[in-house]
N, C-alpha and C positions, 0 to 999 in steps of 0.2 A: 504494500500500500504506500503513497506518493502524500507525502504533506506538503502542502500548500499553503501559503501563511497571506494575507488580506487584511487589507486596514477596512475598517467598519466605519461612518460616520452613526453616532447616537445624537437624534435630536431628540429635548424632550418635548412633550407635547402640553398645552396649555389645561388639557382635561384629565394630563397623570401619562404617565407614563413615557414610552419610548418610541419613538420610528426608527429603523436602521436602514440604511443606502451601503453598498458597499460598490465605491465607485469601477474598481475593475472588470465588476462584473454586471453592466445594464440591465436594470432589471430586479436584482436579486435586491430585495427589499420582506424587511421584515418587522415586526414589532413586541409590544411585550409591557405589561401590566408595572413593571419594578425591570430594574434596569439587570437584574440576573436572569429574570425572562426573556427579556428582550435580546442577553446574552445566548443563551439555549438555542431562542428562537431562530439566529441570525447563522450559528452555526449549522443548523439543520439545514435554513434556505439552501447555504453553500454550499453543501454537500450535494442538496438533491439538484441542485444548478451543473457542478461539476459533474454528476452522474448522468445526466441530460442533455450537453456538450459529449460526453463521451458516446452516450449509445446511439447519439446522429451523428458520428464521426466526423465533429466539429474539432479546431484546436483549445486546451485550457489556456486559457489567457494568465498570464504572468503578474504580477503587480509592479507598478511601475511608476504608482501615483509619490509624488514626495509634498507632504503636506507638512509646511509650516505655520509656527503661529507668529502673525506681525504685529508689531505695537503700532496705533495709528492714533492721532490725538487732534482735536477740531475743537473750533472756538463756539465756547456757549453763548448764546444770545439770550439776554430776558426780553420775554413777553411784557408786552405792557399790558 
């Protein structure tokens, strides 16, 4: 068996919980009540996505996203 390792984006969602994107993979989107759910959840997606790819003998796509975090900083305005 082949491991495969994917960055996950977790947003949370305003009504609780989690959405997950995993950008290498279009598509493959998951979710989840508490963010260990939304963990489980997300790793299952990938699998049955990577399984899915294989049995239409598609290629697995590699990860290749580099995602940093930027400090950006902007001038407050007061409202009158």
């Amino acid at each position: 068996m082949r491991k495969m390792y994917y960055k996950a984006l977790f947003e949370p969602q305003e009504e609780g919980g989690y959405t997950v994107t995993v950008p290498a993979l279009p598509g493959c989107v998951s979710e989840g009540d508490t963010y260990d759910d939304a963990m489980v959840n997300i790793k299952e997606a990938i699998t049955l996505y990577l399984e899915s790819l294989q049995d239409d003998g598609l290629p697995i796509p590699e990860e290749n996203h580099l995602i940093v975090e930027l400090e950006a900083s902007y001038e407050q305005v007061a409202c009158a």
